[in-house]
N, CA, C and O atoms as a printed pandas DataFrame, in Angstrom:
     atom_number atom_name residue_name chain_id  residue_number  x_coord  y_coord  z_coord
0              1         N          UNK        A               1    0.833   -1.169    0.000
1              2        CA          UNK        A               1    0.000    0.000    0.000
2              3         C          UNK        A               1    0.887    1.245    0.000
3              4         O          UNK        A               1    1.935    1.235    0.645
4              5         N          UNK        A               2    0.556    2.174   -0.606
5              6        CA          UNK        A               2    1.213    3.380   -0.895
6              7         C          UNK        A               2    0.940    4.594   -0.196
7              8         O          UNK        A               2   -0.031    5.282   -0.511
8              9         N          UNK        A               3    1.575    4.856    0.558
9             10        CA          UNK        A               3    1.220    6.157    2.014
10            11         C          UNK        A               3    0.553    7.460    0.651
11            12         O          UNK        A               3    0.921    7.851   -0.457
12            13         N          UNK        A               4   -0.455    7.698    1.495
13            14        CA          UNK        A               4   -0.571    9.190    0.567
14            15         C          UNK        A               4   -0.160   10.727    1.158
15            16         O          UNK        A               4   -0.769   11.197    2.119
16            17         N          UNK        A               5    0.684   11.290    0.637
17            18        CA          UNK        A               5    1.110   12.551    0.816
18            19         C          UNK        A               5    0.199   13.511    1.165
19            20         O          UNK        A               5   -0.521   13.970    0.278
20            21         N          UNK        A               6    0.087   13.936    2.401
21            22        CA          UNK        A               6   -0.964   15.021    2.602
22            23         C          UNK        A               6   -0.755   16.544    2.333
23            24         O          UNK        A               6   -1.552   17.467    2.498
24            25         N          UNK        A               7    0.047   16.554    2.047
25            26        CA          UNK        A               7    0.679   17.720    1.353
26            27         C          UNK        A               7    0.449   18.151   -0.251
27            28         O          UNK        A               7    0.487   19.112   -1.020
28            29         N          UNK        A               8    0.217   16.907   -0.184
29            30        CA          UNK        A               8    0.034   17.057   -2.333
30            31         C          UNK        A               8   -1.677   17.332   -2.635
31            32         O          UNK        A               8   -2.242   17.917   -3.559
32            33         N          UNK        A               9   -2.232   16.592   -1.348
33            34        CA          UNK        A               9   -3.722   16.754   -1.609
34            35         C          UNK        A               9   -3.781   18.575   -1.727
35            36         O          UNK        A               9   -2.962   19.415   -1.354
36            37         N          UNK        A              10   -5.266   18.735   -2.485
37            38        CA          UNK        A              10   -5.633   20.056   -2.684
38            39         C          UNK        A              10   -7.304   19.977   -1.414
39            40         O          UNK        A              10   -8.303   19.263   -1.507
40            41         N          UNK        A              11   -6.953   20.984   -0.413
41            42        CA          UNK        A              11   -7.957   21.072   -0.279
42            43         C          UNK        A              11   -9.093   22.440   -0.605
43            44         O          UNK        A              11   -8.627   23.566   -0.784
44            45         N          UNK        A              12  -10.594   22.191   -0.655
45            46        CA          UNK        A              12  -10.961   23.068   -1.318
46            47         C          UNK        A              12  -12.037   23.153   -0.157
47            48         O          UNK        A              12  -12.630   22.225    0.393
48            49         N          UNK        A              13  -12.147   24.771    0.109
49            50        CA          UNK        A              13  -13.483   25.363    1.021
50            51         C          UNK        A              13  -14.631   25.884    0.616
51            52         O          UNK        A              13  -14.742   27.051    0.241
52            53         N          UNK        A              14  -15.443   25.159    0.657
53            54        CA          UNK        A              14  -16.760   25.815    0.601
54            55         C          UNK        A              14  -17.622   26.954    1.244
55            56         O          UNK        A              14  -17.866   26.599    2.397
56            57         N          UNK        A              15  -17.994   27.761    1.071
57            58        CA          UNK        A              15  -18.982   28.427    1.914
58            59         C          UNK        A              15  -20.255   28.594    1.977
59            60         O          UNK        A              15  -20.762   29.544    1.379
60            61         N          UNK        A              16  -20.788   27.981    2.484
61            62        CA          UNK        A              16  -22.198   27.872    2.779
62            63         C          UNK        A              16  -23.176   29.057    3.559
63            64         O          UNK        A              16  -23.037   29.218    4.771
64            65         N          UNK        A              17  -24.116   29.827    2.831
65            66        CA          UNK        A              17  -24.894   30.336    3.246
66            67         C          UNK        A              17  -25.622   29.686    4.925
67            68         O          UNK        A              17  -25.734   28.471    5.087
68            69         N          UNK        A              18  -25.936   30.418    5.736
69            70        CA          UNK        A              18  -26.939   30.043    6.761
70            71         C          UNK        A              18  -28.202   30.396    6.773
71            72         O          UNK        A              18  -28.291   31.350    7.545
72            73         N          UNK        A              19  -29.639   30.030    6.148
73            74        CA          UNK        A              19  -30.451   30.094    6.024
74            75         C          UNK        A              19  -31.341   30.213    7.247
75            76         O          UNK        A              19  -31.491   29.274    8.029
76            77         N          UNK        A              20  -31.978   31.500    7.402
77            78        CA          UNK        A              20  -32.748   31.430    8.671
78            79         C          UNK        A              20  -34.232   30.904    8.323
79            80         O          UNK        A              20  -34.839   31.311    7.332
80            81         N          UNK        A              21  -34.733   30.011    9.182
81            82        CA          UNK        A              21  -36.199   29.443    8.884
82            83         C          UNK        A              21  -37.166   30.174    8.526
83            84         O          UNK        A              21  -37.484   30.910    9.460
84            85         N          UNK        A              22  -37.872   30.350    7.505
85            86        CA          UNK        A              22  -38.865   30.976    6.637
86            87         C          UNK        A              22  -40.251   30.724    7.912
87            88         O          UNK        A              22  -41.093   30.033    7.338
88            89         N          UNK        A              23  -40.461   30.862    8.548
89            90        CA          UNK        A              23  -41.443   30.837    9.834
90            91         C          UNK        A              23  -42.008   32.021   10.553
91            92         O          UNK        A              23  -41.347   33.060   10.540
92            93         N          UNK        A              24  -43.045   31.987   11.118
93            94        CA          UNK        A              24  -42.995   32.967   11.895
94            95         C          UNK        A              24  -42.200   33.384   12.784
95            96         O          UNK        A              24  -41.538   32.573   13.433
96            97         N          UNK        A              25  -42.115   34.532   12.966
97            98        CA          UNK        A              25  -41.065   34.877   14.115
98            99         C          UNK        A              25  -41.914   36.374   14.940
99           100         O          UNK        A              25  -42.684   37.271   14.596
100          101         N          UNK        A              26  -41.157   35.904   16.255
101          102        CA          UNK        A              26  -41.901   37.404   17.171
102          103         C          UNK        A              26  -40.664   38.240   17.510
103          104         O          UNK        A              26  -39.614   37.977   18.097
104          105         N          UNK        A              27  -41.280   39.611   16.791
105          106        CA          UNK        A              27  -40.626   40.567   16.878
106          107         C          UNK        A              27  -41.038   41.453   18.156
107          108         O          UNK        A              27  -41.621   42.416   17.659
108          109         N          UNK        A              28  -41.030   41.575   19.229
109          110        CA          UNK        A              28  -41.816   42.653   20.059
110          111         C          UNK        A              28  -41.047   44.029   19.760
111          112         O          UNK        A              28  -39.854   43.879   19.494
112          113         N          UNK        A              29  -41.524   45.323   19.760
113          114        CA          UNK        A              29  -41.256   46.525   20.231
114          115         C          UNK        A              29  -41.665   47.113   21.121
115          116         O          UNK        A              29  -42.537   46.600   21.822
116          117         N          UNK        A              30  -41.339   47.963   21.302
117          118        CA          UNK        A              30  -41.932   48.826   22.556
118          119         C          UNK        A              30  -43.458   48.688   22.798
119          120         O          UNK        A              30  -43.836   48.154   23.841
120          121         N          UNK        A              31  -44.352   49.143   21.887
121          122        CA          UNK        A              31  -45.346   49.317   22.168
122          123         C          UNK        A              31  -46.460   48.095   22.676
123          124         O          UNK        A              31  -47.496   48.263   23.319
124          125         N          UNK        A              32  -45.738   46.514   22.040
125          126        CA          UNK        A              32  -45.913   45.360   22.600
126          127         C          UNK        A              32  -45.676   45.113   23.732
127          128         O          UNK        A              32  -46.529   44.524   24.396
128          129         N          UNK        A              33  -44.152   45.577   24.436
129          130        CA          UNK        A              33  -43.930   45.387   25.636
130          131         C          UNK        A              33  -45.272   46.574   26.607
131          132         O          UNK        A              33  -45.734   46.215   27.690
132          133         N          UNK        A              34  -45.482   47.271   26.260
133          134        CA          UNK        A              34  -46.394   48.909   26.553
134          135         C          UNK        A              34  -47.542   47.714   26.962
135          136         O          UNK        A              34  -47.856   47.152   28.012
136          137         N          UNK        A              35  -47.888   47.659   25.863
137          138        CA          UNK        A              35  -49.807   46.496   25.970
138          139         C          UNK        A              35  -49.376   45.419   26.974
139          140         O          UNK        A              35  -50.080   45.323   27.980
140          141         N          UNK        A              36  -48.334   44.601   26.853
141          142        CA          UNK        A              36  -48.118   43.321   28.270
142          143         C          UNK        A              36  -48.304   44.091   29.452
143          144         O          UNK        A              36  -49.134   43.895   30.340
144          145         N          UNK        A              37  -47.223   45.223   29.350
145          146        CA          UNK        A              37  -47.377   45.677   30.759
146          147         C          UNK        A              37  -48.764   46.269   31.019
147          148         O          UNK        A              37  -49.104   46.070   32.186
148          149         N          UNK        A              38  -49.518   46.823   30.417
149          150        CA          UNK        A              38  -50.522   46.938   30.548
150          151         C          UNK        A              38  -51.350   46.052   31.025
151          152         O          UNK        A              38  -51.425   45.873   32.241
152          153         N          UNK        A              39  -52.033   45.422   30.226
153          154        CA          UNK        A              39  -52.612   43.960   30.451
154          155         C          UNK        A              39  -51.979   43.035   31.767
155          156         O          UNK        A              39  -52.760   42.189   32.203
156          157         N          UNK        A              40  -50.548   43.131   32.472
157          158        CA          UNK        A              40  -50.343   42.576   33.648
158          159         C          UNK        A              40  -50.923   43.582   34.856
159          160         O          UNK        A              40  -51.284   43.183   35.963
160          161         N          UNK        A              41  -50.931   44.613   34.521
161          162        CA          UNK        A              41  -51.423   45.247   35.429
162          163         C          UNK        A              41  -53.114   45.562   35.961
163          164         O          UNK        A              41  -53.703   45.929   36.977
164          165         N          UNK        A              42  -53.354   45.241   34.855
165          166        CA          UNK        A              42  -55.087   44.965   34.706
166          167         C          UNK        A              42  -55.315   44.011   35.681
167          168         O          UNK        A              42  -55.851   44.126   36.784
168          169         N          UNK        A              43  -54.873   43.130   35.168
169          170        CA          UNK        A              43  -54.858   41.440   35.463
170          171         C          UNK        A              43  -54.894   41.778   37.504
171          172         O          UNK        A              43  -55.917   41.626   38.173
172          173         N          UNK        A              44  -53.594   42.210   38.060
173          174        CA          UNK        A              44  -53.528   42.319   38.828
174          175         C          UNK        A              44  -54.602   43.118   39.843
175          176         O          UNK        A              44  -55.340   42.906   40.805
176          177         N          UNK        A              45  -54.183   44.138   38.981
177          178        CA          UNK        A              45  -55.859   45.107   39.714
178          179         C          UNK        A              45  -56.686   44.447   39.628
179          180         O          UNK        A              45  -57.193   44.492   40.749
180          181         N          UNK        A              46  -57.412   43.611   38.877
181          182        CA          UNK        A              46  -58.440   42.842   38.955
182          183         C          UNK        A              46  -58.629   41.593   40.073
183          184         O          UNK        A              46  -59.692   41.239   40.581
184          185         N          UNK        A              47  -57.024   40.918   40.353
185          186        CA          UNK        A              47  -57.702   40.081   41.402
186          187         C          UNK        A              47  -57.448   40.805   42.971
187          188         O          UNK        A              47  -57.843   40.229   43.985
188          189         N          UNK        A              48  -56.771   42.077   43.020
189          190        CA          UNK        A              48  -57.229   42.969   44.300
190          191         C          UNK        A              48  -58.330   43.277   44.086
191          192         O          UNK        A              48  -58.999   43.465   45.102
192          193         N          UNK        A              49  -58.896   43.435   43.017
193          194        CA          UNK        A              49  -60.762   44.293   43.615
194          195         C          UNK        A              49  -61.320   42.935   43.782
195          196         O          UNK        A              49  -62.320   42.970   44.500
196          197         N          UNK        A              50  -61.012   41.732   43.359
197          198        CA          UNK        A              50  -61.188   40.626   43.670
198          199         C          UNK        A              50  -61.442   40.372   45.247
199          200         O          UNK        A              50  -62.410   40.135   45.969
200          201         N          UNK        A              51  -60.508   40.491   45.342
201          202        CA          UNK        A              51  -60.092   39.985   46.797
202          203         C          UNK        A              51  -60.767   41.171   47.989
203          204         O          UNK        A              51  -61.144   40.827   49.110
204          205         N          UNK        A              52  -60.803   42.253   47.596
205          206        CA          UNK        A              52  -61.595   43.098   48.254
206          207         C          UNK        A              52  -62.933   42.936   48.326
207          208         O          UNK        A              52  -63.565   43.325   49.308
208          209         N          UNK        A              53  -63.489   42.354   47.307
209          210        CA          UNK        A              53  -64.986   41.884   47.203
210          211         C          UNK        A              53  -65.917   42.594   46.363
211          212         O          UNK        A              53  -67.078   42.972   46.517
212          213         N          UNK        A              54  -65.088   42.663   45.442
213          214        CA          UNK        A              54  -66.076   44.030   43.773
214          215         C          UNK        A              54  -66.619   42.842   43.354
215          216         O          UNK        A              54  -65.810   41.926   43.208
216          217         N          UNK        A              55  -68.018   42.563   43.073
217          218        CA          UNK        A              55  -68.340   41.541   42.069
218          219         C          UNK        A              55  -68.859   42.258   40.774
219          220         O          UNK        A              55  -69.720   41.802   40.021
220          221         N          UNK        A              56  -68.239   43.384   40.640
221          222        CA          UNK        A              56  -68.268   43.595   39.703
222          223         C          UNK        A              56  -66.742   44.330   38.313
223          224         O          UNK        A              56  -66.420   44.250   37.127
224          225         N          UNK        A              57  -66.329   44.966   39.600
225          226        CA          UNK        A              57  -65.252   45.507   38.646
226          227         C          UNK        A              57  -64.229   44.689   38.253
227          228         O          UNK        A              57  -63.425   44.905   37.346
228          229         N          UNK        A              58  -64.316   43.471   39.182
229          230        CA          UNK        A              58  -63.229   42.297   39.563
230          231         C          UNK        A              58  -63.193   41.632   38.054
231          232         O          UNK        A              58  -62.127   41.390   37.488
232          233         N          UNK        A              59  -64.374   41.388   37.522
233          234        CA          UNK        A              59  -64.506   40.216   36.411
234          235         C          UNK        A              59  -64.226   41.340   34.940
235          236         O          UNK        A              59  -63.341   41.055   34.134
236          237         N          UNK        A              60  -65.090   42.582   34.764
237          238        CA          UNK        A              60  -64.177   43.146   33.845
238          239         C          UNK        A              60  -62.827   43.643   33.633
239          240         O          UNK        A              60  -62.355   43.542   32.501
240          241         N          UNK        A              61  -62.111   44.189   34.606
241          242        CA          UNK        A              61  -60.758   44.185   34.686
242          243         C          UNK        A              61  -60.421   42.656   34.410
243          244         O          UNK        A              61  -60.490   42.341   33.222
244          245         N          UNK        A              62  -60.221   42.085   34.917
245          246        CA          UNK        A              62  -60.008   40.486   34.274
246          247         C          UNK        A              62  -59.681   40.302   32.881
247          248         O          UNK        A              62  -58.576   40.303   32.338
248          249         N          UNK        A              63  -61.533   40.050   32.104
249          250        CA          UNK        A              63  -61.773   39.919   31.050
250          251         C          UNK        A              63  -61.047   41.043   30.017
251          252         O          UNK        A              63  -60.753   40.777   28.852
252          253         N          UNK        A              64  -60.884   41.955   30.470
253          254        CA          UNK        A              64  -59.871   43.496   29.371
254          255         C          UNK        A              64  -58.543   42.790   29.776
255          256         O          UNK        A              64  -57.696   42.722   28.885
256          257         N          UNK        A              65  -58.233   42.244   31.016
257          258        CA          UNK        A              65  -56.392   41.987   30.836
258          259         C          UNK        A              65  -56.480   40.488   29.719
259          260         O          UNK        A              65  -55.844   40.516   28.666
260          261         N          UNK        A              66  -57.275   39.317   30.074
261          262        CA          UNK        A              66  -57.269   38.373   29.640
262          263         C          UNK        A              66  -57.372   38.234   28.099
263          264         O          UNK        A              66  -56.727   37.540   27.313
264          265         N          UNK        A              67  -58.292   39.033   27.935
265          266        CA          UNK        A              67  -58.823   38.729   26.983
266          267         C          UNK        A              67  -58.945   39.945   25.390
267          268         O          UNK        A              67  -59.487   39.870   24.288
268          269         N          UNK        A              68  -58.156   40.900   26.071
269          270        CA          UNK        A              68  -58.179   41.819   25.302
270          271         C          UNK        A              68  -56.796   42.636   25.767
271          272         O          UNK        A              68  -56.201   42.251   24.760
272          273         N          UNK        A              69  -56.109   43.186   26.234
273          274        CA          UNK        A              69  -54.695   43.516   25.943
274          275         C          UNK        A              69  -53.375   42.690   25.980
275          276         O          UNK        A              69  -52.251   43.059   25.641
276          277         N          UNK        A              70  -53.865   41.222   26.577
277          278        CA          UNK        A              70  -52.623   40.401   26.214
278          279         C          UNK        A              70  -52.941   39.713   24.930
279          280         O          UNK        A              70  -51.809   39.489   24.500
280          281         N          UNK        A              71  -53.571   39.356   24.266
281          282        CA          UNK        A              71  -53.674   39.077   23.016
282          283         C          UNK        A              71  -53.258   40.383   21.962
283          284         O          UNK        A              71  -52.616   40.111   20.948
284          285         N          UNK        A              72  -53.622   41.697   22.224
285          286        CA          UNK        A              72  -53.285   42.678   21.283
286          287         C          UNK        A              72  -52.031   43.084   21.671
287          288         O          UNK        A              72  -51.619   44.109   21.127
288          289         N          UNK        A              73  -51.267   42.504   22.532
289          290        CA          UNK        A              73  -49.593   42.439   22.657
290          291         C          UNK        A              73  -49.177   42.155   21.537
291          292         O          UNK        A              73  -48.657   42.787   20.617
292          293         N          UNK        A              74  -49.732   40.169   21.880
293          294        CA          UNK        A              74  -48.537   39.481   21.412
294          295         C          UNK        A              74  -49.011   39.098   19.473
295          296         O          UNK        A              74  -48.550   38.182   18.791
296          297         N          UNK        A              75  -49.897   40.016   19.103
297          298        CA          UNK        A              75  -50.536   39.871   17.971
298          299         C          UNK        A              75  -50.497   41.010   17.282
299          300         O          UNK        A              75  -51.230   40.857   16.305
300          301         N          UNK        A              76  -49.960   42.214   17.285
301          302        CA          UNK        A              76  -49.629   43.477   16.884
302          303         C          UNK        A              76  -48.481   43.737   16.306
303          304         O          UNK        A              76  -47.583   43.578   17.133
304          305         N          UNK        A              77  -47.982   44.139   15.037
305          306        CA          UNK        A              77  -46.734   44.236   14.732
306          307         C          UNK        A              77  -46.135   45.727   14.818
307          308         O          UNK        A              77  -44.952   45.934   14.547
């Protein structure tokens, strides 16, 4: 068998692009982070009037954090 010279070989480099996944992706900005914080704070106020005993202001504060500024967070570009 005949040793092969690694010196004589040619080597050759490729460069390969890195393709980022064609997918959705979440971008937040400010005004996304603005609506979370919002919407956590709802949320919160809502289970103190909770806990204080509002049967009423308790469940709409709720329903506006739940259901209406954390969704228009994380769904807003």
């Amino acid at each position: 068998m005949k040793k092969q010279d690694v010196r004589s070989q040619k080597t050759v480099k490729v460069k390969t692009a890195v393709k980022t996944p064609a997918g959705p992706q979440l971008a937040f900005k400010r005004k996304n982070y603005i609506l979370l914080g919002a919407g956590l704070l709802t949320i919160i106020a809502g289970f103190i009037s909770l806990s204080a005993g509002s049967i009423t202001l308790a469940p709409i504060l709720l329903v506006a954090g739940y259901c209406v500024l954390i969704p228009l967070a994380l769904l807003l570009k």
